[in-house]
TORNU-775233 format. One record per residue (C-alpha): residue number from 1; residue in three letters; y, x, z. Coordinates in pm, whole numbers, plus 50000, padded with zeros to 5 digits. Layout:
<sites>
+-----+-----+-------+-------+-------+
!   n ! res !    c2 !    c1 !    c3 !
+-----+-----+-------+-------+-------+
! NUM ! ALA !     Y !     X !     Z !
...
+-----+-----+-------+-------+-------+
</sites>
This chain:
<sites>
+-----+-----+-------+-------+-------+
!   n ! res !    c2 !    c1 !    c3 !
+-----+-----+-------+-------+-------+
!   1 ! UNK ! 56275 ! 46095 ! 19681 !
!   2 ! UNK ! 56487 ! 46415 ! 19741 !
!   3 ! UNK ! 56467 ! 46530 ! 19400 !
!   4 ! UNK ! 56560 ! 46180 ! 19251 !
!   5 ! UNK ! 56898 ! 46207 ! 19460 !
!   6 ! UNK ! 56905 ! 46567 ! 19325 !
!   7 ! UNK ! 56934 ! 46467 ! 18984 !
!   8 ! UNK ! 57121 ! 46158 ! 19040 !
!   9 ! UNK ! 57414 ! 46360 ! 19178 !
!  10 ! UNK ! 57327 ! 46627 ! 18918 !
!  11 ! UNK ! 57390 ! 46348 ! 18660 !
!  12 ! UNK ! 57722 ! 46224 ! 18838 !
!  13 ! UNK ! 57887 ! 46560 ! 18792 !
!  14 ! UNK ! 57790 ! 46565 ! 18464 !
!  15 ! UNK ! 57998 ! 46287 ! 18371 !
!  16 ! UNK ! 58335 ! 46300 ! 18223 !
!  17 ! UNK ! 58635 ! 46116 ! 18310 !
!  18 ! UNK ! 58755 ! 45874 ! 18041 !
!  19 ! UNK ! 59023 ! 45581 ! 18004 !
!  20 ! UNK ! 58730 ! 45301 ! 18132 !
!  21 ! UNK ! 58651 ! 45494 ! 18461 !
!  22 ! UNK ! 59034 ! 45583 ! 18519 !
!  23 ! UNK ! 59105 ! 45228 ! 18519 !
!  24 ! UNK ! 58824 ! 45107 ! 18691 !
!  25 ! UNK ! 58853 ! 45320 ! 18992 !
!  26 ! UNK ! 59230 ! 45281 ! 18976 !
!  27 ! UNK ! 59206 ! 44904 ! 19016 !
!  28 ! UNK ! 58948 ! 44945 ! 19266 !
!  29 ! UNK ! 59157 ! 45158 ! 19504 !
!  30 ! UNK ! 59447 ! 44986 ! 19432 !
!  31 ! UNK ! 59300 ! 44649 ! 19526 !
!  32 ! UNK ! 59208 ! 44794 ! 19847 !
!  33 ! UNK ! 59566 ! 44899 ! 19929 !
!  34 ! UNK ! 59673 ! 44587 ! 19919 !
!  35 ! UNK ! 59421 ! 44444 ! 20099 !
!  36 ! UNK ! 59506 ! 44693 ! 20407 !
!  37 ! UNK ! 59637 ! 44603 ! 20724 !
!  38 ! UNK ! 59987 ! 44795 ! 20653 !
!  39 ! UNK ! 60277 ! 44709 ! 20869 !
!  40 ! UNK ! 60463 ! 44630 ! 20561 !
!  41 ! UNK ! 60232 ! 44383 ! 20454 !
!  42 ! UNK ! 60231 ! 44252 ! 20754 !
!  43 ! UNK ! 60594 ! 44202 ! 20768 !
!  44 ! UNK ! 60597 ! 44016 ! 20478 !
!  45 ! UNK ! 60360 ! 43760 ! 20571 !
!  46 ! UNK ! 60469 ! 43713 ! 20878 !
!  47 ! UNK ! 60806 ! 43679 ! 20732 !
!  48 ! UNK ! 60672 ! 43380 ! 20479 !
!  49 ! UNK ! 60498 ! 43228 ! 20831 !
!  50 ! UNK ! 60835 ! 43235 ! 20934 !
!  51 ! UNK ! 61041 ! 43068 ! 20682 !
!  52 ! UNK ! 60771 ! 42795 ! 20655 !
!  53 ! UNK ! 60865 ! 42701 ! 21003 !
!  54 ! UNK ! 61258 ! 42761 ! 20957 !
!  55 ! UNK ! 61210 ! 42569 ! 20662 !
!  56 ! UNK ! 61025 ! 42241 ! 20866 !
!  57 ! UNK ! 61346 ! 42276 ! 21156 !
!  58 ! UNK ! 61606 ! 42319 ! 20857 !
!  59 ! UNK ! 61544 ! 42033 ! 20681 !
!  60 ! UNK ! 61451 ! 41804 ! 20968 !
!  61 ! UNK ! 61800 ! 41909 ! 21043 !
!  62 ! UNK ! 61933 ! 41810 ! 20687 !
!  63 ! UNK ! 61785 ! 41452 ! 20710 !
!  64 ! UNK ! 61970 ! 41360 ! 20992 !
!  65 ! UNK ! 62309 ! 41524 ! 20875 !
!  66 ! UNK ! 62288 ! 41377 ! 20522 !
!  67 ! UNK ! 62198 ! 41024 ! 20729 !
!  68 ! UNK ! 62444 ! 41049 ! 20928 !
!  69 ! UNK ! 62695 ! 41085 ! 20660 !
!  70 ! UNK ! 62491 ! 40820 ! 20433 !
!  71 ! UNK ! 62328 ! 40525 ! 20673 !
!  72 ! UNK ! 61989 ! 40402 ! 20578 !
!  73 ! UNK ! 62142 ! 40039 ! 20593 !
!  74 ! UNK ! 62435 ! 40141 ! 20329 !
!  75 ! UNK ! 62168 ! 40295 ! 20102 !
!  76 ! UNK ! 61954 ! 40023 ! 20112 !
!  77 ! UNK ! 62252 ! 39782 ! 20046 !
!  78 ! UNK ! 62346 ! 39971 ! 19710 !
!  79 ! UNK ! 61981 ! 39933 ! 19580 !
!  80 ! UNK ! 61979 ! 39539 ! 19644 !
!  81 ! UNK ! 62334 ! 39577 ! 19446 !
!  82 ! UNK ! 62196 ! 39795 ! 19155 !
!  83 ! UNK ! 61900 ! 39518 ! 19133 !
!  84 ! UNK ! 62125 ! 39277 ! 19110 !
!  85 ! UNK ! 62451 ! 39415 ! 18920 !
!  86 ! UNK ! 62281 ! 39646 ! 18776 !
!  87 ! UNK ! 62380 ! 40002 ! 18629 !
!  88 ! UNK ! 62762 ! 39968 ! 18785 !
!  89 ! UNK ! 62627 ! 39964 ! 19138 !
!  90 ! UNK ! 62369 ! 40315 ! 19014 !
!  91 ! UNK ! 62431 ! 40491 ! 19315 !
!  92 ! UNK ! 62230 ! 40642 ! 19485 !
!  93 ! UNK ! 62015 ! 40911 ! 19421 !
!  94 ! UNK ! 61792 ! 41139 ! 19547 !
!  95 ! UNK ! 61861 ! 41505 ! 19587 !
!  96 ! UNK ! 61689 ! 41863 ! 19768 !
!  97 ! UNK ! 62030 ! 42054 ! 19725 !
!  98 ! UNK ! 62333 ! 41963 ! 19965 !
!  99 ! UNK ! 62663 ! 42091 ! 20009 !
! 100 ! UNK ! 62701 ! 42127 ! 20415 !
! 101 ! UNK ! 63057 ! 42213 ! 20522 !
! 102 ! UNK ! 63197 ! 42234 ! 20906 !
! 103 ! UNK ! 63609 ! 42267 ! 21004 !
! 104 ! UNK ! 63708 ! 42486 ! 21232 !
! 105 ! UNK ! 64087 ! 42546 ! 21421 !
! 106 ! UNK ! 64236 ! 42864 ! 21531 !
! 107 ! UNK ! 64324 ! 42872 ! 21889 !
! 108 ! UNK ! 64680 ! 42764 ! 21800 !
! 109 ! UNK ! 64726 ! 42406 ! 21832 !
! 110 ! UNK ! 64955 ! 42353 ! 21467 !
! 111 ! UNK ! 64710 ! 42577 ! 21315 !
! 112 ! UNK ! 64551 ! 42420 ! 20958 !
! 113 ! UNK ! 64221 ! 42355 ! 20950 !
! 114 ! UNK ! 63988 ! 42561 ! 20774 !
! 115 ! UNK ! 63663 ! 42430 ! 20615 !
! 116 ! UNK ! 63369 ! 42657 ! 20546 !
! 117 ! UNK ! 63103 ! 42533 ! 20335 !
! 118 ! UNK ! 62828 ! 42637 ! 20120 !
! 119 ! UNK ! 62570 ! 42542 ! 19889 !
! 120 ! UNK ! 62181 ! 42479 ! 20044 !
! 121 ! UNK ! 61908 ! 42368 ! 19828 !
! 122 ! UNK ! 61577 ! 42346 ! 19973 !
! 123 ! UNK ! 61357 ! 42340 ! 19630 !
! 124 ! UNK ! 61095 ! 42653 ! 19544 !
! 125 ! UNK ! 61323 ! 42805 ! 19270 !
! 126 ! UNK ! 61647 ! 42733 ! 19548 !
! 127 ! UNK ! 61928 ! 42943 ! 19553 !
! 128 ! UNK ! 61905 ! 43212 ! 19816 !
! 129 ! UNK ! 62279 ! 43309 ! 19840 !
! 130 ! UNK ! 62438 ! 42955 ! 19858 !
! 131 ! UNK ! 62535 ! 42964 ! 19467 !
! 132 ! UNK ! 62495 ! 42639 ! 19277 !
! 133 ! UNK ! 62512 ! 42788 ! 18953 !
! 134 ! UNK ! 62181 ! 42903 ! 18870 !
! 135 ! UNK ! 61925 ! 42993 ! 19121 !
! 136 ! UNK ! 61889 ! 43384 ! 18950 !
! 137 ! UNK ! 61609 ! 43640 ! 18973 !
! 138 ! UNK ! 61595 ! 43623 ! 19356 !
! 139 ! UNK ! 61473 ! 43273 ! 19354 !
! 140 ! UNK ! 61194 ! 43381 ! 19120 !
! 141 ! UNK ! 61110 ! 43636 ! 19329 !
! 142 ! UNK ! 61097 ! 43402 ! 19643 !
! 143 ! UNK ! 60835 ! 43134 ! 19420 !
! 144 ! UNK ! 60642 ! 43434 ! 19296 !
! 145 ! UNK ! 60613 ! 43580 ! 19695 !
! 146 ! UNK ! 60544 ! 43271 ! 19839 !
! 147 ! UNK ! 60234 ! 43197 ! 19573 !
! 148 ! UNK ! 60166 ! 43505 ! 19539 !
! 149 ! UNK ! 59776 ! 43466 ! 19640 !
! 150 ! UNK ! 59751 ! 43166 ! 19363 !
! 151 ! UNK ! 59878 ! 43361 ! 19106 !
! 152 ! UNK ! 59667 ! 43675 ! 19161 !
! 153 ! UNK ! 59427 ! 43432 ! 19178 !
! 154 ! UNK ! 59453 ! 43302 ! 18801 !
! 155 ! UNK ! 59511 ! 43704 ! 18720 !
! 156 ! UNK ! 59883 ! 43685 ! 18664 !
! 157 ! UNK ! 60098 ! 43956 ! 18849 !
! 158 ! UNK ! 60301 ! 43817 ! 19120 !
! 159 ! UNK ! 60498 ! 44133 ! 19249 !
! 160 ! UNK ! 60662 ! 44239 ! 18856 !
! 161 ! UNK ! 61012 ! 44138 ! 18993 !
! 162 ! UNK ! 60968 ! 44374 ! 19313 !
! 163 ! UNK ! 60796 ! 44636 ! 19082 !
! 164 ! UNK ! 61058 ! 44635 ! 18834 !
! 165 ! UNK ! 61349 ! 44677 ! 19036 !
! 166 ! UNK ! 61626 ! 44851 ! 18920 !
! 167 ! UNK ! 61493 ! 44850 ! 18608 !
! 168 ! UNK ! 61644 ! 44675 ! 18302 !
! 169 ! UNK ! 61556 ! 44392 ! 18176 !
! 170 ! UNK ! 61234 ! 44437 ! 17919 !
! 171 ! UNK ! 60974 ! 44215 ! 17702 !
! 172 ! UNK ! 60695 ! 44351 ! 17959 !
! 173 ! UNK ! 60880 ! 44220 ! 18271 !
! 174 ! UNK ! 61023 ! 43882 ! 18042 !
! 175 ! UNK ! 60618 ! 43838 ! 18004 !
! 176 ! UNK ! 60510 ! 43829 ! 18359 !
! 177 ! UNK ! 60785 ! 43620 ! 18468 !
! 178 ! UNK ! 60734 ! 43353 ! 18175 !
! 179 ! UNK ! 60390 ! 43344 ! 18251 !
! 180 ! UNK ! 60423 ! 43318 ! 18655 !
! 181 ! UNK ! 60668 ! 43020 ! 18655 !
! 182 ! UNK ! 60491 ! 42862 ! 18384 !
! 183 ! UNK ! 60133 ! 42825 ! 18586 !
! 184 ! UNK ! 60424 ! 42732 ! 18886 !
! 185 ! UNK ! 60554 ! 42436 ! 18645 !
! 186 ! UNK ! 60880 ! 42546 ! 18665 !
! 187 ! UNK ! 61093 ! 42524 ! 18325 !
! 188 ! UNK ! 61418 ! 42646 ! 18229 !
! 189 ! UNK ! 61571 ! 42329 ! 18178 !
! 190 ! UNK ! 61510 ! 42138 ! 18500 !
! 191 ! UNK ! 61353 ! 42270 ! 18882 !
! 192 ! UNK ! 61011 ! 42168 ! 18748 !
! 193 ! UNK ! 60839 ! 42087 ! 18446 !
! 194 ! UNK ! 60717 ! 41719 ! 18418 !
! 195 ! UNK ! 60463 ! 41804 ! 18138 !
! 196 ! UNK ! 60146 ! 41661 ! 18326 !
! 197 ! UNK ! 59914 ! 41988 ! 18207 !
! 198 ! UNK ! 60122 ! 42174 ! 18438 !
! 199 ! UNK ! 59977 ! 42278 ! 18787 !
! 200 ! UNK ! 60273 ! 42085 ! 18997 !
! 201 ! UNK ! 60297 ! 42379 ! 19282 !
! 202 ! UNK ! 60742 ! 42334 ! 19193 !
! 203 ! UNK ! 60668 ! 41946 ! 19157 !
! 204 ! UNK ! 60471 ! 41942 ! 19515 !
! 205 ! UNK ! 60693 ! 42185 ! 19705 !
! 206 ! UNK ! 61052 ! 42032 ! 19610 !
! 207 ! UNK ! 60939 ! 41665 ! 19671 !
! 208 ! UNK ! 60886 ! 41751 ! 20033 !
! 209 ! UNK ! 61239 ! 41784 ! 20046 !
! 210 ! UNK ! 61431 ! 41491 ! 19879 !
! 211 ! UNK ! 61688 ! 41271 ! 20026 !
! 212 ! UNK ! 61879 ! 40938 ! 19939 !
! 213 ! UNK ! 62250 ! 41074 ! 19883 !
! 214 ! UNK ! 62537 ! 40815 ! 19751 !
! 215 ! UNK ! 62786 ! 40927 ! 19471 !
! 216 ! UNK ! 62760 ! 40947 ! 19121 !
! 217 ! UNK ! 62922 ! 41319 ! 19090 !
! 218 ! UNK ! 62763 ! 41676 ! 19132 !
! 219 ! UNK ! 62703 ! 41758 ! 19523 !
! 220 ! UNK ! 62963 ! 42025 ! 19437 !
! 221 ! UNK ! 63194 ! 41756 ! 19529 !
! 222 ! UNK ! 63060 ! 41559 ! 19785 !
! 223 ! UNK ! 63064 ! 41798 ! 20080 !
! 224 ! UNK ! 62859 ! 41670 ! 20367 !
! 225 ! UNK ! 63051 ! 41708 ! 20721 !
! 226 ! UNK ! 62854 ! 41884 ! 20993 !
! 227 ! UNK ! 62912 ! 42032 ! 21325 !
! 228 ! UNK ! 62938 ! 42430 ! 21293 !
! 229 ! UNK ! 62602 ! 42501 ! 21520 !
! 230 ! UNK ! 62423 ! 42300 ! 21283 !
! 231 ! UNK ! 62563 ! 42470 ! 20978 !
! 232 ! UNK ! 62447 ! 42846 ! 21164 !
! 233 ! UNK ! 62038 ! 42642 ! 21129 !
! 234 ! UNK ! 62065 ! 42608 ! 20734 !
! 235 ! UNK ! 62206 ! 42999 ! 20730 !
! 236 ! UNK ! 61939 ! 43111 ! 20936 !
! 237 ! UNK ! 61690 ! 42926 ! 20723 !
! 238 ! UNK ! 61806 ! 43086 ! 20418 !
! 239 ! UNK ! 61811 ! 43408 ! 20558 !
! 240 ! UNK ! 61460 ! 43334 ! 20624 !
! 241 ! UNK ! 61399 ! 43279 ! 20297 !
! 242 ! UNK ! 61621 ! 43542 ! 20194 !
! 243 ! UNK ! 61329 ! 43777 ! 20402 !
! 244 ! UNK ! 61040 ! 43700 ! 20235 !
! 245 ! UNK ! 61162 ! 43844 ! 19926 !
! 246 ! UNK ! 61310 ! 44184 ! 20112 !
! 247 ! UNK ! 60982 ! 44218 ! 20298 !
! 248 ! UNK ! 60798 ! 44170 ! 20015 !
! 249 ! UNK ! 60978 ! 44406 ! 19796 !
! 250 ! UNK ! 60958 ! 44676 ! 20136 !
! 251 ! UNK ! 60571 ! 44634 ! 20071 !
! 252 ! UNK ! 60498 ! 44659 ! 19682 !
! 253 ! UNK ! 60762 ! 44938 ! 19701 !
! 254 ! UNK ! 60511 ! 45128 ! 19904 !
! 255 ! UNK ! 60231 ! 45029 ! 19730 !
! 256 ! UNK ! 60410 ! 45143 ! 19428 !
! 257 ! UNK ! 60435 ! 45486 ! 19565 !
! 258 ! UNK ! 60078 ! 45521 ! 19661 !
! 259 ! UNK ! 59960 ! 45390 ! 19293 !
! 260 ! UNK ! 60209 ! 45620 ! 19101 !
! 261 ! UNK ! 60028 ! 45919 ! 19251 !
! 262 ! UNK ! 59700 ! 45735 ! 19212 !
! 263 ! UNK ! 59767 ! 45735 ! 18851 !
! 264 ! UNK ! 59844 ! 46108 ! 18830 !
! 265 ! UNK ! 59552 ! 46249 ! 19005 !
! 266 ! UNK ! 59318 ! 46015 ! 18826 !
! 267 ! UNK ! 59474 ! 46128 ! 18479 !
! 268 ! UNK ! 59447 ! 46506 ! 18582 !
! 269 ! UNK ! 59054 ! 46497 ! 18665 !
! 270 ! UNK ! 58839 ! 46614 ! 18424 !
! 271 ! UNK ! 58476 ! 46440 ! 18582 !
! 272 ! UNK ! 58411 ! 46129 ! 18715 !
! 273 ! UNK ! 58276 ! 46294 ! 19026 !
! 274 ! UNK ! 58653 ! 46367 ! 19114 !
! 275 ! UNK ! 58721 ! 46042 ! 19119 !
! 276 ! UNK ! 58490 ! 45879 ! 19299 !
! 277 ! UNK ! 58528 ! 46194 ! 19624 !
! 278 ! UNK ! 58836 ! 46070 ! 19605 !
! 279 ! UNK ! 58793 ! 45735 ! 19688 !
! 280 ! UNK ! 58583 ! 45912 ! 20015 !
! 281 ! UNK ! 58851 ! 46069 ! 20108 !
! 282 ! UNK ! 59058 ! 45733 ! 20134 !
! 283 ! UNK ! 58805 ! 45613 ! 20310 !
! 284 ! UNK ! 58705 ! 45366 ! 20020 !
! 285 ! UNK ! 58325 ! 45322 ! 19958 !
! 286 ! UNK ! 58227 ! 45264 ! 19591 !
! 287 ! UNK ! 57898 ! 45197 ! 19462 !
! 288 ! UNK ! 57870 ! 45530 ! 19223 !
! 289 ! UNK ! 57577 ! 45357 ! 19079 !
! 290 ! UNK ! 57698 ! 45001 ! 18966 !
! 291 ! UNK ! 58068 ! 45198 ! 18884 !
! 292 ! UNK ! 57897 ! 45444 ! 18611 !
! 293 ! UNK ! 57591 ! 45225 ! 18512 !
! 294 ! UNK ! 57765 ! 45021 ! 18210 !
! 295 ! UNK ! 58002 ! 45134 ! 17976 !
! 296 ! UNK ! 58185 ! 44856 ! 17717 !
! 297 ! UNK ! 57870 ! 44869 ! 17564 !
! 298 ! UNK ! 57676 ! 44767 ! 17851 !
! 299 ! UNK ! 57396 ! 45102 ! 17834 !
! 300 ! UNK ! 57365 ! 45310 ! 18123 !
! 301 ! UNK ! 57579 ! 45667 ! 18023 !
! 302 ! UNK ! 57351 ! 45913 ! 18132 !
! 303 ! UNK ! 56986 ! 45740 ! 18012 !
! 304 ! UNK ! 56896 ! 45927 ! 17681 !
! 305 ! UNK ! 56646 ! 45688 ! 17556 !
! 306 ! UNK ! 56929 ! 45393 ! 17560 !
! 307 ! UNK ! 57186 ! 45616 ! 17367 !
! 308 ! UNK ! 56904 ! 45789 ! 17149 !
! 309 ! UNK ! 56819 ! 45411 ! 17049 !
! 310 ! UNK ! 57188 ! 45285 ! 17021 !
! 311 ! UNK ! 57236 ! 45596 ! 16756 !
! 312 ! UNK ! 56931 ! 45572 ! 16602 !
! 313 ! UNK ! 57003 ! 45146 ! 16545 !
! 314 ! UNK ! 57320 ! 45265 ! 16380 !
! 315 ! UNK ! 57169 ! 45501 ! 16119 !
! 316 ! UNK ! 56898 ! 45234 ! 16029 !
! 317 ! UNK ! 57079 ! 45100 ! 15756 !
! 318 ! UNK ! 56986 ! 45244 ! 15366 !
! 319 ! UNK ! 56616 ! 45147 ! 15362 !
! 320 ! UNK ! 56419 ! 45320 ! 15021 !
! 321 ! UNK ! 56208 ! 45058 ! 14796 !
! 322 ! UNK ! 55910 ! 45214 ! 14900 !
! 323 ! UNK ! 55972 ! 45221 ! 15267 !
! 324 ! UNK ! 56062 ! 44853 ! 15190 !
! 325 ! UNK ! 55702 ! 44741 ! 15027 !
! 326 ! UNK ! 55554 ! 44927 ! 15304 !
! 327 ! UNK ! 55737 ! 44741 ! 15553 !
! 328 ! UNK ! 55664 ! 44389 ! 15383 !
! 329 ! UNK ! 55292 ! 44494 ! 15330 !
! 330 ! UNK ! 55263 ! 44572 ! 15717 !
! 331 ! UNK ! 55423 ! 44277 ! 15829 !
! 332 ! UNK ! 55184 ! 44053 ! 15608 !
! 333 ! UNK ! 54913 ! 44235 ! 15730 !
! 334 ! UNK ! 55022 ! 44148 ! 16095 !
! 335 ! UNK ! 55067 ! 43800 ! 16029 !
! 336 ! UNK ! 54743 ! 43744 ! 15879 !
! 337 ! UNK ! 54568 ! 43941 ! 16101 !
! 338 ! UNK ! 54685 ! 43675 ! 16386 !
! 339 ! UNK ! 54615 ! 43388 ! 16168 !
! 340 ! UNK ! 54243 ! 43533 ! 16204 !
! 341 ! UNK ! 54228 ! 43577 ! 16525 !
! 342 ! UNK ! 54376 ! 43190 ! 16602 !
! 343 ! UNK ! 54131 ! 43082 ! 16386 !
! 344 ! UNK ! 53868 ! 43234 ! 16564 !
! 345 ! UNK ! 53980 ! 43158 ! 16901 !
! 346 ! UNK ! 53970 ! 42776 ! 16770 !
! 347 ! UNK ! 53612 ! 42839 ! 16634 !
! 348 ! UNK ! 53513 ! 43008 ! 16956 !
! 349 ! UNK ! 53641 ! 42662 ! 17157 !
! 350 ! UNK ! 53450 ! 42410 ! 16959 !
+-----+-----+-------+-------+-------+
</sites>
């Protein structure tokens, strides 16, 4: 049994390093760092815990400040209206995004009143810097963190934003992105996309968060009064939200480090063998056997009957006439040589 491992290990050193190995061990250690209990990662999901509760207080919040301002009773009263009068008495609506603004007096009694108010829109793809005018690449970055398990899941890359940062923008990056809010079912025409094929995670998140608002105008102009503590709960919820995506970037920024010099060594070894002590050394355990048994074509490497056949099936094309007829001839001859025998055996039986 000795000399088996012997010449098993004898084999693995004999093995080169090539593009297919690189990027299977690569993907192998890599998937392993980000498995790890790091204190990064666990910032960010605790951070994403977090915001999910923020987000429950926040908007409990918002129903009764967007109530207050717009009674049940009135709201109800404008849809028996609209059913009656029709589009003239159209509205109310329902909305996720809500201008909240508080006033607040200097210690002078004449002083003016100053209002401070700001733009909070609890949707997925929702500003995180109270801007109304396009949610930007943050947002993204929040909907890609916050799915990120479901999109790994369907083999799409969830961290690009936080792995391209600083970077320009680029067809590569433009890719990911596309294809991450499109499984989402977010388009760039409304929050989500109401194409039925879609997977709904925008459509499921935002409806959580809809409520009955009268006006006809943009909520740009239709502030919603509220008292100044309850204006500090929607900040600190969006600074929650705001977290997720700097905790997550703190994370894939170290795993980015780790995987640039992962690349480096692995390109500069010359033998499989390298690799995989490696891996040891990080304290990863790989199967050796399963990780050099197939190549793309699905034959062991270092078994030299397999490749001595694969070669030999690849010269076996020009056939001579003569080796032809002598083919034929032998395969008749096997054919009725079984006829006999069947015969026989049916002879034999009777």
């Amino acid at each position: 049994m000795s000399s088996i491992k012997i010449t098993r290990k004898e084999d693995m050193q004999k093995i080169r390093m090539n593009t297919e190995y690189r990027n299977k061990l690569f993907n192998r250690i890599k998937d392993v760092f980000e498995k790890e209990d790091t204190q990064e990662r666990q910032a960010f999901l605790e951070a994403r815990e977090n915001f999910e509760d923020k987000q429950t207080t926040a908007f409990e919040l918002a129903r009764q400040v967007v109530e207050r301002s717009y009674p049940k009773e009135d709201v109800n009263t404008l849809r028996v209206f609209k059913k009656k009068y029709g589009n003239p008495c159209d509205v109310v609506a329902k909305d996720k995004c809500f201008y909240f603004a508080y006033t607040d007096k200097d210690a002078t009694p004449d002083a003016e009143e100053k209002e401070t108010k700001s733009h909070f829109d609890f949707g997925l793809y929702g500003n995180l810097n109270g801007c109304e005018y396009g949610s930007g690449e943050d947002a993204e970055h929040f909907a890609h963190a916050y799915y990120r398990e479901e999109l790994k899941a369907k083999g799409l890359n969830p961290d690009i934003i936080a792995q391209q940062s600083g970077k320009d923008s680029n067809p590569h990056k433009t890719k990911h992105i596309d294809a991450n809010n499109s499984f989402l079912g977010r388009n760039t025409h409304r929050s989500y996309s109401e194409d039925s094929s879609n997977n709904g995670f925008t459509k499921k998140f935002d409806e959580q968060f809809y409520l009955d608002v009268i006006g006809t105008s943009h909520c740009r102009s239709r502030a919603i009064a509220c008292t100044k503590d309850e204006y500090n709960i929607f900040l600190m919820w969006r600074e929650a939200k705001a977290k997720v995506v700097s905790t997550h970037q703190t994370w894939i920024d170290s795993l980015s480090k780790q995987t640039d010099q992962l690349k480096i060594g692995l390109k500069a070894y010359r033998y499989l063998a390298e690799g995989i002590e490696l891996a040891k050394e990080l304290g990863i355990e790989l199967d050796e056997a399963e990780l050099v048994r197939t190549n793309s074509t699905g034959l062991t490497i270092y078994n030299p009957t397999n490749l001595a056949n694969l070669i030999k099936g690849m010269k076996n094309k020009n056939v001579s006439r003569a080796d032809k007829i002598r083919q034929r001839l032998e395969y008749e001859g096997k054919m009725g040589l079984d006829v006999k025998q069947h015969l026989n055996q049916k002879e034999s039986i009777n």
